[in-house]
VOLUM-383770 format. One record per residue (C-alpha): residue number from 1; residue in three letters; x, y, z. Coordinates in nm, 2 decimals. Layout:
<paza><n>NUM</n><res>Ala</res><x>X</x><y>Y</y><z>Z</z></paza>
...
***
This chain:
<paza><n>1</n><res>Unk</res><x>8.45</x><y>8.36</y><z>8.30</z></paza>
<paza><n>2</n><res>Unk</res><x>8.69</x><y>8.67</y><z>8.39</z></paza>
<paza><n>3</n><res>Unk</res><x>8.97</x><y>8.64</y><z>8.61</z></paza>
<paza><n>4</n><res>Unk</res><x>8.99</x><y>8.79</y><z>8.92</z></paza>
<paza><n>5</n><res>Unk</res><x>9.32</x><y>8.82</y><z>9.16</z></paza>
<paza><n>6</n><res>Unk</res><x>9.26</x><y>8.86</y><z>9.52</z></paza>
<paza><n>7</n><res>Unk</res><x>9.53</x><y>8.98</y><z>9.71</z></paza>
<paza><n>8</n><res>Unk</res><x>9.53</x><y>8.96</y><z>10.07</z></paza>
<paza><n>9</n><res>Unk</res><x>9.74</x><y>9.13</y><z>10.37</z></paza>
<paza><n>10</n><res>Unk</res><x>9.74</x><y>9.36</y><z>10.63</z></paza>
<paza><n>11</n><res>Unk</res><x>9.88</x><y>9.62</y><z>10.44</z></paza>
<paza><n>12</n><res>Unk</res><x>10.02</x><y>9.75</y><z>10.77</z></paza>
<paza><n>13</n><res>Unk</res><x>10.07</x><y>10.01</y><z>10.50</z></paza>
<paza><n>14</n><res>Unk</res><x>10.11</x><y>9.91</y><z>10.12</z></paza>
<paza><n>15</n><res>Unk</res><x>10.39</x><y>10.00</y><z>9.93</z></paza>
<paza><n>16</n><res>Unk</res><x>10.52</x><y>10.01</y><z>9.59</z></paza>
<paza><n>17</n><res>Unk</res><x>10.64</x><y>9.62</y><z>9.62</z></paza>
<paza><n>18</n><res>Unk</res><x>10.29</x><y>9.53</y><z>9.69</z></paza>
<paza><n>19</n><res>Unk</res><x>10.15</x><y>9.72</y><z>9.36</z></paza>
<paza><n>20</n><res>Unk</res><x>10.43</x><y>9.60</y><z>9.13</z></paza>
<paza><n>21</n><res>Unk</res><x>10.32</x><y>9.24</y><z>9.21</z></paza>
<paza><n>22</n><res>Unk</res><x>9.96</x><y>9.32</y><z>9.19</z></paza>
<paza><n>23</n><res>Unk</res><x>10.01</x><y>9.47</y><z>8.86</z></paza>
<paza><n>24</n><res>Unk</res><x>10.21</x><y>9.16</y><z>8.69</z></paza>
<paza><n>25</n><res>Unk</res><x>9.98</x><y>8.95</y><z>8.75</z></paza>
<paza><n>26</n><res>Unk</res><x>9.75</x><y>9.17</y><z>8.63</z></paza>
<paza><n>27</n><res>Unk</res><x>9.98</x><y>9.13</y><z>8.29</z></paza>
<paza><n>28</n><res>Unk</res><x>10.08</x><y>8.78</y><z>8.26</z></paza>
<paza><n>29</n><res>Unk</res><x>9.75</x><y>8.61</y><z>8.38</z></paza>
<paza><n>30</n><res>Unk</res><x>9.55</x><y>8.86</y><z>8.17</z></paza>
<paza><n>31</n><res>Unk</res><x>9.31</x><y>8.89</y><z>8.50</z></paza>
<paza><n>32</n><res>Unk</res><x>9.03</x><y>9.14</y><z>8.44</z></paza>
<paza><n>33</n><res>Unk</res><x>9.11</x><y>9.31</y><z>8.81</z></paza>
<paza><n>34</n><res>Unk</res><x>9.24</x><y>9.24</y><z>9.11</z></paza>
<paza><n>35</n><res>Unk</res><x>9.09</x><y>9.27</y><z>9.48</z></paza>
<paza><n>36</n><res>Unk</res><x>9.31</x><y>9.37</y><z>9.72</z></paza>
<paza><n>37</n><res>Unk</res><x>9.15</x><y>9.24</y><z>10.08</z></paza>
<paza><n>38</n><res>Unk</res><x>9.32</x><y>9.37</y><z>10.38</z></paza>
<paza><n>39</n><res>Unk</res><x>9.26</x><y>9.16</y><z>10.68</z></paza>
<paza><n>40</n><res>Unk</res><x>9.12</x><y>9.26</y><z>11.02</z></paza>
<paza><n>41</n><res>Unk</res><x>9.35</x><y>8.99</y><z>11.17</z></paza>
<paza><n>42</n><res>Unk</res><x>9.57</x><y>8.71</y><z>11.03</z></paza>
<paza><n>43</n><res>Unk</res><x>9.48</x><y>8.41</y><z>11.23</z></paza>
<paza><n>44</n><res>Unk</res><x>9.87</x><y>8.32</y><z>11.28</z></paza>
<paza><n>45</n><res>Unk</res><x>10.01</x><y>8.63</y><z>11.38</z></paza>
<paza><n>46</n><res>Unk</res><x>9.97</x><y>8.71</y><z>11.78</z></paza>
<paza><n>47</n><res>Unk</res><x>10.02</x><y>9.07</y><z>11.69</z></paza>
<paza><n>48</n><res>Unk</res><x>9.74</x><y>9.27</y><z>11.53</z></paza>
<paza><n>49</n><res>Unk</res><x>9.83</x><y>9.55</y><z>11.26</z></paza>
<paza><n>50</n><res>Unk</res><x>10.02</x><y>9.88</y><z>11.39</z></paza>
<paza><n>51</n><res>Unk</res><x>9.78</x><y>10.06</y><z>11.20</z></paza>
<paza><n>52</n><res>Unk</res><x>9.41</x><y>10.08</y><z>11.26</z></paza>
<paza><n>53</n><res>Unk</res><x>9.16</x><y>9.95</y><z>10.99</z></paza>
<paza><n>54</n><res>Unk</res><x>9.03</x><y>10.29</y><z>10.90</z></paza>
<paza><n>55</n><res>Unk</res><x>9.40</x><y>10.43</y><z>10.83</z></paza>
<paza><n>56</n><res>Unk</res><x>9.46</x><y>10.10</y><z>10.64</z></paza>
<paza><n>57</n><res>Unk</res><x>9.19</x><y>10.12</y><z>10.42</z></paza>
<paza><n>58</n><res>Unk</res><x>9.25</x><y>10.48</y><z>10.36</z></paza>
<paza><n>59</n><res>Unk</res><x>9.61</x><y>10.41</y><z>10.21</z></paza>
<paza><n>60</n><res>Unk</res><x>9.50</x><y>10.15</y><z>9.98</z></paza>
<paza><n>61</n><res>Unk</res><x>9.23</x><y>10.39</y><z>9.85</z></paza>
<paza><n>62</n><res>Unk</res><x>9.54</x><y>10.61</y><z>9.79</z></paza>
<paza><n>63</n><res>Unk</res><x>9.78</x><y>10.39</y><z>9.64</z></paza>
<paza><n>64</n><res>Unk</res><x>9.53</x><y>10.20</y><z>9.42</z></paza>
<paza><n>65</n><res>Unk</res><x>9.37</x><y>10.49</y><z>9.31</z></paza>
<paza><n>66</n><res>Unk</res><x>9.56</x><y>10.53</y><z>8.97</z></paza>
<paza><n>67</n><res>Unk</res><x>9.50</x><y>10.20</y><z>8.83</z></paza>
<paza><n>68</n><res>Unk</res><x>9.15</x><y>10.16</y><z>8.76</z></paza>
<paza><n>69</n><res>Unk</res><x>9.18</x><y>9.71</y><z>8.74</z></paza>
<paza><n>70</n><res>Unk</res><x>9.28</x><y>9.76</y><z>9.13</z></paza>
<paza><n>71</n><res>Unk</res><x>8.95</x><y>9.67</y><z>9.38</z></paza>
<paza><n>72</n><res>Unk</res><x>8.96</x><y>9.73</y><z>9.75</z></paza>
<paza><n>73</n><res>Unk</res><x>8.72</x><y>9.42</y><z>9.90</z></paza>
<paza><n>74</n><res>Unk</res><x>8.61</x><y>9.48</y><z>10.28</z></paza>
<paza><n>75</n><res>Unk</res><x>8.50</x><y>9.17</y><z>10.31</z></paza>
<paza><n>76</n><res>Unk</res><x>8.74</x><y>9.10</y><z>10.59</z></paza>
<paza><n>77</n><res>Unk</res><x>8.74</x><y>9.40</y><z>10.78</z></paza>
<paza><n>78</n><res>Unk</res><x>8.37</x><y>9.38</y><z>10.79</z></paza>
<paza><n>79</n><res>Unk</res><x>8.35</x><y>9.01</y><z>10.97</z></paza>
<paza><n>80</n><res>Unk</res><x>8.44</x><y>8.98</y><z>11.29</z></paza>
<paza><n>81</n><res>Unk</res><x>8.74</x><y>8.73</y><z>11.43</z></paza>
<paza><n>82</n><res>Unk</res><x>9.02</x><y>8.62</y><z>11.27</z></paza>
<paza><n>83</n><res>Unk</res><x>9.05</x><y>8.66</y><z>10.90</z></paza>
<paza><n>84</n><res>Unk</res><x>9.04</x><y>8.31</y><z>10.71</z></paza>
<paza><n>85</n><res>Unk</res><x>9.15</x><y>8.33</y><z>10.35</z></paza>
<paza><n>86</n><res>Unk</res><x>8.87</x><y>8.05</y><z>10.25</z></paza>
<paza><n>87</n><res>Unk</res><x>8.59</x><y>8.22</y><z>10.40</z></paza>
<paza><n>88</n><res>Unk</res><x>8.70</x><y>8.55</y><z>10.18</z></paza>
<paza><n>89</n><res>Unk</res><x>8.71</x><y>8.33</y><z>9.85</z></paza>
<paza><n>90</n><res>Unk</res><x>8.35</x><y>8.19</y><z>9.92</z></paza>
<paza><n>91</n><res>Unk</res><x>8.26</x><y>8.51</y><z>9.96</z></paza>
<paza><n>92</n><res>Unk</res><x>8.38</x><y>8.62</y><z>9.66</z></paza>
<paza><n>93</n><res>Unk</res><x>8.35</x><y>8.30</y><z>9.42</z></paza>
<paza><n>94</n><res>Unk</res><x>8.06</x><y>8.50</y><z>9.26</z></paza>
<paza><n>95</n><res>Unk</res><x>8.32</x><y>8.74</y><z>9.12</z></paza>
<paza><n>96</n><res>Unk</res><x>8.49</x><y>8.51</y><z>8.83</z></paza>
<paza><n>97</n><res>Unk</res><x>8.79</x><y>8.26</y><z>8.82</z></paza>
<paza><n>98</n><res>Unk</res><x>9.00</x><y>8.32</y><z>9.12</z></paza>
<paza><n>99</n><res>Unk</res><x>9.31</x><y>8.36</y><z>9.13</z></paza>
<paza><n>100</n><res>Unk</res><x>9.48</x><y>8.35</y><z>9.51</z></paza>
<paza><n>101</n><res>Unk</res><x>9.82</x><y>8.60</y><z>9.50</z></paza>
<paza><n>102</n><res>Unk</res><x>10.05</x><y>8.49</y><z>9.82</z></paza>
<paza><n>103</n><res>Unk</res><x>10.41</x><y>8.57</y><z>9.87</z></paza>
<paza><n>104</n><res>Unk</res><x>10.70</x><y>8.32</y><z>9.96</z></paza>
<paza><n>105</n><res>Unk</res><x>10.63</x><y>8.42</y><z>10.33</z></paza>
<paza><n>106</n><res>Unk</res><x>10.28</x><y>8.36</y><z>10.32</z></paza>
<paza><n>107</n><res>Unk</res><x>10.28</x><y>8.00</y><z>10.09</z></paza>
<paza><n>108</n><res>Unk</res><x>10.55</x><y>7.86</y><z>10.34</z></paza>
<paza><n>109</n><res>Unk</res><x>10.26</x><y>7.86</y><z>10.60</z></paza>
<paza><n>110</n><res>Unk</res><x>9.98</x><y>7.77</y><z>10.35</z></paza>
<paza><n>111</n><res>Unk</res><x>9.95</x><y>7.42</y><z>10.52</z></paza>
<paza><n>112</n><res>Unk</res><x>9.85</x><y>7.57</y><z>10.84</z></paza>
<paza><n>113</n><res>Unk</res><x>9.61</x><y>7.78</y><z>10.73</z></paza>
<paza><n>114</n><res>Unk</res><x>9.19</x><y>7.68</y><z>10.75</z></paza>
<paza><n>115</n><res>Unk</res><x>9.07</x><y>7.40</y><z>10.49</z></paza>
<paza><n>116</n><res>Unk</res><x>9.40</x><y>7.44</y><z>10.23</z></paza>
<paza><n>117</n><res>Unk</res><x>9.20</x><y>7.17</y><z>10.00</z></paza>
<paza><n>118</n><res>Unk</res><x>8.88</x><y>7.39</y><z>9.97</z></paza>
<paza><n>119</n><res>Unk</res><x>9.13</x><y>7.66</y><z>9.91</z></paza>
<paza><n>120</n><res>Unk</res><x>9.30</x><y>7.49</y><z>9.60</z></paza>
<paza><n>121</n><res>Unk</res><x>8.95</x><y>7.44</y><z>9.45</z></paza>
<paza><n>122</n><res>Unk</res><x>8.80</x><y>7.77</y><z>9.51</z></paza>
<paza><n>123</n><res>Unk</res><x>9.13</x><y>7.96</y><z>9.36</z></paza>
<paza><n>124</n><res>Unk</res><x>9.43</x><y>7.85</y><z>9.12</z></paza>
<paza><n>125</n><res>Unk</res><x>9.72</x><y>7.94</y><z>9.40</z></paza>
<paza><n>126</n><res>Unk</res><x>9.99</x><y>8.25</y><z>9.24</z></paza>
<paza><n>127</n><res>Unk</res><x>10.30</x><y>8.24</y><z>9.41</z></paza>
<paza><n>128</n><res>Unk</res><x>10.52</x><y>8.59</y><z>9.40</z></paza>
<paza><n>129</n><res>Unk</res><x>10.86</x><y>8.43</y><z>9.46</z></paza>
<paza><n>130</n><res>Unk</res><x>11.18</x><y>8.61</y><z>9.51</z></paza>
<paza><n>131</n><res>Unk</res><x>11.41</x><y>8.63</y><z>9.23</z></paza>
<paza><n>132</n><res>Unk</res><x>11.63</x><y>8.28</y><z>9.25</z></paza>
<paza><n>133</n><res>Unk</res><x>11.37</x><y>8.10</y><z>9.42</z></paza>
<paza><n>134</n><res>Unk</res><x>11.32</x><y>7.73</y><z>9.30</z></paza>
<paza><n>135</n><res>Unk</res><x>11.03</x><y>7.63</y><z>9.07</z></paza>
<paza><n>136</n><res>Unk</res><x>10.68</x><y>7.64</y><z>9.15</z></paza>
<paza><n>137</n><res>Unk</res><x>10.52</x><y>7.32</y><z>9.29</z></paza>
<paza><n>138</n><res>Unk</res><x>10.24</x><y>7.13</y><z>9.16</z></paza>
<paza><n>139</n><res>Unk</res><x>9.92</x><y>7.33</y><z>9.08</z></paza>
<paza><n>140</n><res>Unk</res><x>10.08</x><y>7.61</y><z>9.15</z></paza>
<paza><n>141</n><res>Unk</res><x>10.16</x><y>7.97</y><z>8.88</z></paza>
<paza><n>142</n><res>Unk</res><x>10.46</x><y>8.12</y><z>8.90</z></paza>
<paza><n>143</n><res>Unk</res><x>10.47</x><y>8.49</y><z>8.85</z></paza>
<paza><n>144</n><res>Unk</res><x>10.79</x><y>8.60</y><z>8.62</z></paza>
<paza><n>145</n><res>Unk</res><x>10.85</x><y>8.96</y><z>8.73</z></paza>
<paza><n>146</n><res>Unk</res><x>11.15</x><y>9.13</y><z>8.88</z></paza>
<paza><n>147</n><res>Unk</res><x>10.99</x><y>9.29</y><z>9.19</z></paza>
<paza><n>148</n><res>Unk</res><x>10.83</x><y>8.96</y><z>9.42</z></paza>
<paza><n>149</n><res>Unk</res><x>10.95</x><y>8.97</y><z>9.77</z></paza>
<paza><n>150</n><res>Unk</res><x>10.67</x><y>9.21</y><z>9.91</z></paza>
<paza><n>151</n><res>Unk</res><x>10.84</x><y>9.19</y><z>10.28</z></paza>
<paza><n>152</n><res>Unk</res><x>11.19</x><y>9.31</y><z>10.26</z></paza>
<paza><n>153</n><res>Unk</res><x>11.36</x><y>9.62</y><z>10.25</z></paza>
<paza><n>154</n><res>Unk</res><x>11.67</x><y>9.54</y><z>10.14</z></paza>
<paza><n>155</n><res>Unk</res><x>11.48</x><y>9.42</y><z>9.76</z></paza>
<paza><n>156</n><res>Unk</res><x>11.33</x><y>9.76</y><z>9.72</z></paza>
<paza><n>157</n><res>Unk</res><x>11.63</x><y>9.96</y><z>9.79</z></paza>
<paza><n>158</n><res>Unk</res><x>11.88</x><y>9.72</y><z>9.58</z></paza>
<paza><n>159</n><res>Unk</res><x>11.56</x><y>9.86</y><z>9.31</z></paza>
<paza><n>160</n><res>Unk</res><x>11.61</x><y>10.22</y><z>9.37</z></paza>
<paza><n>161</n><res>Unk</res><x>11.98</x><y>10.16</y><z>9.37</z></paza>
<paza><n>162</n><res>Unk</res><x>12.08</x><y>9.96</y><z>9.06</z></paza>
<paza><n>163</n><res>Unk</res><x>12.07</x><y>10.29</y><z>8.88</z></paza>
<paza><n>164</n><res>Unk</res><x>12.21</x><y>10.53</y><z>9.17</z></paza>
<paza><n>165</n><res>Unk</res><x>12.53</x><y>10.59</y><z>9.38</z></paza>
<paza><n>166</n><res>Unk</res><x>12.50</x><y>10.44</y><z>9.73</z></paza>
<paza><n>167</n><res>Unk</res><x>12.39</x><y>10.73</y><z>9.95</z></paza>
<paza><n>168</n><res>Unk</res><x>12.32</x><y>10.65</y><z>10.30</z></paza>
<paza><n>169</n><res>Unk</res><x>11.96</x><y>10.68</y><z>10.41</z></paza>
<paza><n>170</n><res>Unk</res><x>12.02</x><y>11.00</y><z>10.56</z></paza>
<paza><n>171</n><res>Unk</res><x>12.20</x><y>11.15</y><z>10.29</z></paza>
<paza><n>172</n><res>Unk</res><x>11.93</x><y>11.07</y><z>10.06</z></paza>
<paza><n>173</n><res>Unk</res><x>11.67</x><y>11.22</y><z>10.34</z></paza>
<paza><n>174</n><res>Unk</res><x>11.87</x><y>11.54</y><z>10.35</z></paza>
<paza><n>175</n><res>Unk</res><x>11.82</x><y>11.56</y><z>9.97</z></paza>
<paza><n>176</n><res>Unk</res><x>11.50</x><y>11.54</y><z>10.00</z></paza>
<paza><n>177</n><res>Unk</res><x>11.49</x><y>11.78</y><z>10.27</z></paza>
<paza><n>178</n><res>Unk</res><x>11.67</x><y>12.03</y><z>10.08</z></paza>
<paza><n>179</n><res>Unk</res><x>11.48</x><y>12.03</y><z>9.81</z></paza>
<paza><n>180</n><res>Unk</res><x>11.14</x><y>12.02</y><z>9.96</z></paza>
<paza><n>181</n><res>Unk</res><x>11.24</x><y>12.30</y><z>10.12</z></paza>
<paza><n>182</n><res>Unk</res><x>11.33</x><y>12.48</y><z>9.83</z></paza>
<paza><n>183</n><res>Unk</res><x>10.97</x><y>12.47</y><z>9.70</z></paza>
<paza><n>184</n><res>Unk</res><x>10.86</x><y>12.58</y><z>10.09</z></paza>
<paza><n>185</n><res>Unk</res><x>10.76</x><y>12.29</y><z>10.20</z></paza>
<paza><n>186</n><res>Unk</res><x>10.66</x><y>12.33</y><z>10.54</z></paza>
<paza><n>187</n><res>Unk</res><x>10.64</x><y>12.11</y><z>10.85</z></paza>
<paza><n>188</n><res>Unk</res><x>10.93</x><y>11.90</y><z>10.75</z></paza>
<paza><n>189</n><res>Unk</res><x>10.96</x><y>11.53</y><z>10.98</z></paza>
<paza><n>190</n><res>Unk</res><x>11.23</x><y>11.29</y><z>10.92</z></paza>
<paza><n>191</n><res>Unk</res><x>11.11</x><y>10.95</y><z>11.11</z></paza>
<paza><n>192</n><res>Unk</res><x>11.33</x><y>10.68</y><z>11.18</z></paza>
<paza><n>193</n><res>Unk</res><x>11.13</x><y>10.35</y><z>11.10</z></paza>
<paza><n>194</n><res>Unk</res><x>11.41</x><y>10.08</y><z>11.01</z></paza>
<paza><n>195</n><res>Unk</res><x>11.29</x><y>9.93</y><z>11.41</z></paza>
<paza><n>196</n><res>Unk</res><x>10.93</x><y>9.88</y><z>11.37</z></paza>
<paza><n>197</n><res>Unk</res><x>10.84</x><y>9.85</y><z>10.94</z></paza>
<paza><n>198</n><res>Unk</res><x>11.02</x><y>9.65</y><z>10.69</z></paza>
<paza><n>199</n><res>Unk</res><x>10.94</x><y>9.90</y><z>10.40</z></paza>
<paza><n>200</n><res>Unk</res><x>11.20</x><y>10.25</y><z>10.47</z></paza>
<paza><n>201</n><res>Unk</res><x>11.44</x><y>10.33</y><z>10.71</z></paza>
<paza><n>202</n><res>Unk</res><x>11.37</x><y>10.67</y><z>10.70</z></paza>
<paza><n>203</n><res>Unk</res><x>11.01</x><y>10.85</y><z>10.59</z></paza>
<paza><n>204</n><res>Unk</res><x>11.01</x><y>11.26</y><z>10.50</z></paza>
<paza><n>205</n><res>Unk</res><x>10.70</x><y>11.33</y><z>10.57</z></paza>
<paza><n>206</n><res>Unk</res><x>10.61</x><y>11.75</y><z>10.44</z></paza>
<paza><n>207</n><res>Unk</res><x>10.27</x><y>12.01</y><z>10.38</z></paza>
<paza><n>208</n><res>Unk</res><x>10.22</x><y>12.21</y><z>10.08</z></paza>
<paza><n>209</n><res>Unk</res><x>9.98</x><y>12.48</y><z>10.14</z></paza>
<paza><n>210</n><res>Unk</res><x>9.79</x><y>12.34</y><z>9.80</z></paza>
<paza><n>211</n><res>Unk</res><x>9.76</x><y>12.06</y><z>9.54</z></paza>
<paza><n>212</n><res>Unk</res><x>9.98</x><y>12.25</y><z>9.26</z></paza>
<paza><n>213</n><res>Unk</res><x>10.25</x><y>12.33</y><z>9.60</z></paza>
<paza><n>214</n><res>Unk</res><x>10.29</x><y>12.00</y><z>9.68</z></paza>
<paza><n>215</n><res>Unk</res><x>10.35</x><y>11.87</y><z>9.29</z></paza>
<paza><n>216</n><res>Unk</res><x>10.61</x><y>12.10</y><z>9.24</z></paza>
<paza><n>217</n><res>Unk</res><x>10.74</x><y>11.97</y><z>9.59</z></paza>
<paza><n>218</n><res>Unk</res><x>10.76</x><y>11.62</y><z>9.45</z></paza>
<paza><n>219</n><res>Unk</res><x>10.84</x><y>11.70</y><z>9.08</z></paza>
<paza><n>220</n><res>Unk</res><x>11.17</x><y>11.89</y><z>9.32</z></paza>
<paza><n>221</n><res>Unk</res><x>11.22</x><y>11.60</y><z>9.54</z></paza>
<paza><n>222</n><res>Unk</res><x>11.23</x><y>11.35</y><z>9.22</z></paza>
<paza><n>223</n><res>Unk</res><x>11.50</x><y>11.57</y><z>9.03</z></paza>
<paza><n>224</n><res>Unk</res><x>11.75</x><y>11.63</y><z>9.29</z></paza>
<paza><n>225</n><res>Unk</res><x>11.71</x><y>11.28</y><z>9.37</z></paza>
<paza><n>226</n><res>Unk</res><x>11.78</x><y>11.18</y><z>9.07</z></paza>
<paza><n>227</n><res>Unk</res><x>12.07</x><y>11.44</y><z>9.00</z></paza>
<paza><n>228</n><res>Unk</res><x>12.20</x><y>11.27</y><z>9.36</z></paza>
<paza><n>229</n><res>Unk</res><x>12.19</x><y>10.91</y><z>9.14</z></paza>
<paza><n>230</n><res>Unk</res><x>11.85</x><y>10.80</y><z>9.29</z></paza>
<paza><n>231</n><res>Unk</res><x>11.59</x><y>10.72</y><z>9.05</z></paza>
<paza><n>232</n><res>Unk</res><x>11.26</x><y>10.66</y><z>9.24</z></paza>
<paza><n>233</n><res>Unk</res><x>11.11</x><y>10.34</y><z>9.22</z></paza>
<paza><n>234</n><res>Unk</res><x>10.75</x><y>10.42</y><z>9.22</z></paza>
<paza><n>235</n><res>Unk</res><x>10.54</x><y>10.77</y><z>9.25</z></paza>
<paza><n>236</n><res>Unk</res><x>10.20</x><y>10.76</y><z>9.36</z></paza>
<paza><n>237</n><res>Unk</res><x>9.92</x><y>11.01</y><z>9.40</z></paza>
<paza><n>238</n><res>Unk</res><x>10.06</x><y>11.25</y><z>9.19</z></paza>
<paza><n>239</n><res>Unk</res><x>9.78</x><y>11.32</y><z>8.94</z></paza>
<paza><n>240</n><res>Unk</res><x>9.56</x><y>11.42</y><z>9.22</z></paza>
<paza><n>241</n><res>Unk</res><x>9.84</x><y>11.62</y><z>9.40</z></paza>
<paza><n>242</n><res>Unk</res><x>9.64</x><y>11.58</y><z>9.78</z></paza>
<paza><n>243</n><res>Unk</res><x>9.88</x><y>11.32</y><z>9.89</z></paza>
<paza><n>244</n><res>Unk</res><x>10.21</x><y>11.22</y><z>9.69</z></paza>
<paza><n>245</n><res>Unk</res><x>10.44</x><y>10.92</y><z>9.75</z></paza>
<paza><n>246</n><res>Unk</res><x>10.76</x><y>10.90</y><z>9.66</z></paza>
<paza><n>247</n><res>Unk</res><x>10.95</x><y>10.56</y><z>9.72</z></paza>
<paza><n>248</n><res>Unk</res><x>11.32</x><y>10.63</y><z>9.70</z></paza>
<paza><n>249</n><res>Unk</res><x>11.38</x><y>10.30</y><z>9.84</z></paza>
<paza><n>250</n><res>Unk</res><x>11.50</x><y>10.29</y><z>10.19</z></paza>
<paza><n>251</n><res>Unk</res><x>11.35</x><y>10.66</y><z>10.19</z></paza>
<paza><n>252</n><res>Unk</res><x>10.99</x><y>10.74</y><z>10.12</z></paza>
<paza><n>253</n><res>Unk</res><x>10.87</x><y>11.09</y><z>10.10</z></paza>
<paza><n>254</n><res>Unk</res><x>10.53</x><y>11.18</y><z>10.18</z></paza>
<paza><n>255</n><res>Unk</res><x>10.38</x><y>11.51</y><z>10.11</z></paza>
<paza><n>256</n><res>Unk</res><x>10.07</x><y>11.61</y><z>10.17</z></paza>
<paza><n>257</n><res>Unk</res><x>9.80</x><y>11.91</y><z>10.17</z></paza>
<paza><n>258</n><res>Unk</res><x>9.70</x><y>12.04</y><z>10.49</z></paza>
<paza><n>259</n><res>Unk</res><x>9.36</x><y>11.83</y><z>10.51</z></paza>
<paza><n>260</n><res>Unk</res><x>9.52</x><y>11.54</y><z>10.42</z></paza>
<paza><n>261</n><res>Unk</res><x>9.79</x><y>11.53</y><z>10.67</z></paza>
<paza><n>262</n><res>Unk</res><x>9.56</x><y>11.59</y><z>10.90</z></paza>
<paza><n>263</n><res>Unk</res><x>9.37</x><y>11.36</y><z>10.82</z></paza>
<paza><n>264</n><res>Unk</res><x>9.57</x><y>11.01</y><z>10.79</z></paza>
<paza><n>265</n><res>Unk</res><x>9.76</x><y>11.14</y><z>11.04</z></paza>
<paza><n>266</n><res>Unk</res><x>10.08</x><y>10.93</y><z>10.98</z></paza>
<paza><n>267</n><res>Unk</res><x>10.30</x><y>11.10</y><z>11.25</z></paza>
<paza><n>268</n><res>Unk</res><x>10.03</x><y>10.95</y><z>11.49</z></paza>
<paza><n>269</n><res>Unk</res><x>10.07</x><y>10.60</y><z>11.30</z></paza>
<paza><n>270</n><res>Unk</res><x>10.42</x><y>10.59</y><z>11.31</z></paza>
<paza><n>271</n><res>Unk</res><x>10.46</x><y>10.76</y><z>11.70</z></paza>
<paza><n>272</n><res>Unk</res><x>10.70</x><y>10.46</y><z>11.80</z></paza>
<paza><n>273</n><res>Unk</res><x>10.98</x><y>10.64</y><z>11.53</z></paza>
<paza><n>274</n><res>Unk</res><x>11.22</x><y>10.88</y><z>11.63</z></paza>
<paza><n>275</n><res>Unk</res><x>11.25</x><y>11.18</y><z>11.50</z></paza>
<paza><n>276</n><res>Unk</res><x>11.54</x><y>11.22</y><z>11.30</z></paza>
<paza><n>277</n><res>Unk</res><x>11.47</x><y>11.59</y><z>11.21</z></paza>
<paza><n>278</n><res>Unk</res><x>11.20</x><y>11.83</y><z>11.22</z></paza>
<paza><n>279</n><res>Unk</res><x>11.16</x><y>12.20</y><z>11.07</z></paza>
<paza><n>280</n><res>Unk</res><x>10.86</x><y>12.34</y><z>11.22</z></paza>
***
């Protein structure tokens, strides 16, 4: 029988943390694919995603998109109340071996969640540890890669900066600014989101006027930040050129066509930020 991760979250949005762990255990368990299962609510947080379950959906389409062993499940979003991790493994039993992917945040709580036995004989439990954390306990796999804490900020940027010089956020956003512009980027919004996500302090969000336009705006963002010491930790969407992700870190650059923009509307998602900078 295949194996099968599922991989569940708000995803209140994804980011590159998220994919790296998906993708080792993809590797070291040998799993034939893995679902990712956004919830419609976790039954132990008061607070409901920022995002709605549309948006959410729509940028795990995006950021999976590139990896064809990635699976989107709706089996949350589409029941109703809270969102019990051992009603989504019955419903997916029929898939293969399961194999139940939870970060350190999310296994300290385990206990507390509904029916933890049936849980541990529906699925073998994967824990995503941080780096240092102590070994696994009983019945539980251990995934060995160097990107597992899939909540904090501070991880990804130590990531982006282990091979850079230590520019602020906003001299890295300025960068980027610059050399979006350079390609004509237009539209150009710094947000300030270190107060309400864990993923960025600052997102760059910019248009390009067509698929090939907004490439060459990443492939200009990537150099210069690399020529400022910043190697990117993950691109996304690139291929496609509708909506490219750059993850810098504790900057991530967004750059869209026109439709897209307007369509996922991330200015509208993030409307609690301030606006750092804006070049109409």
């Amino acid at each position: 029988m295949s194996g099968v991760g599922v991989f569940g979250g708000t995803f209140d949005p994804i980011h590159v943390g998220h994919l790296a762990i998906a993708s080792a255990a993809l590797d070291e368990l040998g799993l034939e694919s893995v679902f990712f299962v956004p919830a419609r609510r976790s039954p132990l947080k008061q607070a409901g995603p920022l995002a709605s379950a549309a948006d959410r959906l729509a940028m795990l389409t995006v950021a999976t998109a590139d990896e064809p062993r990635f699976r989107i499940s709706q089996v949350e979003l589409d029941r109703e109340g809270p969102s019990f991790t051992v009603d989504t493994l019955e419903a997916l039993r029929g898939e293969g071996q399961l194999f139940l992917i939870l970060g350190s945040d999310a296994y300290a709580d385990f206990e507390r969640w509904r029916d933890p036995a049936r849980i541990r004989n529906l699925a073998t439990i994967v824990l995503a540890a941080r780096p240092g954390a102590p070994n696994a306990p009983a019945g539980v796999r251990m995934l060995d890669s160097p990107l597992m804490d899939i909540s904090s900020r501070e991880l990804r940027a130590r990531a982006a900066r282990g091979r850079s010089t230590d520019l602020s956020p906003r001299a890295m956003a300025d960068v980027v600014v610059d050399a979006a512009g350079d390609k004509k980027a237009e539209d150009i919004l710094v947000l300030n989101v270190s107060e309400i996500t864990t993923i960025a302090d600052l997102f760059v969000i910019c248009t390009g006027r067509s698929e090939r336009q907004v490439q060459a705006i990443a492939d200009a963002v990537r150099e210069k930040a690399i020529e400022a010491g910043r190697r990117p930790v993950g691109v996304e969407g690139y291929n496609g050129g509708r909506w490219v992700l750059i993850d810098l870190g504790d900057v991530v650059v967004h750059a869209f066509v026109p439709e897209e923009r307007q369509l996922y509307r991330l200015e509208r998602l993030w409307g609690d930020a301030p606006v750092v900078l804006r070049i109409a």
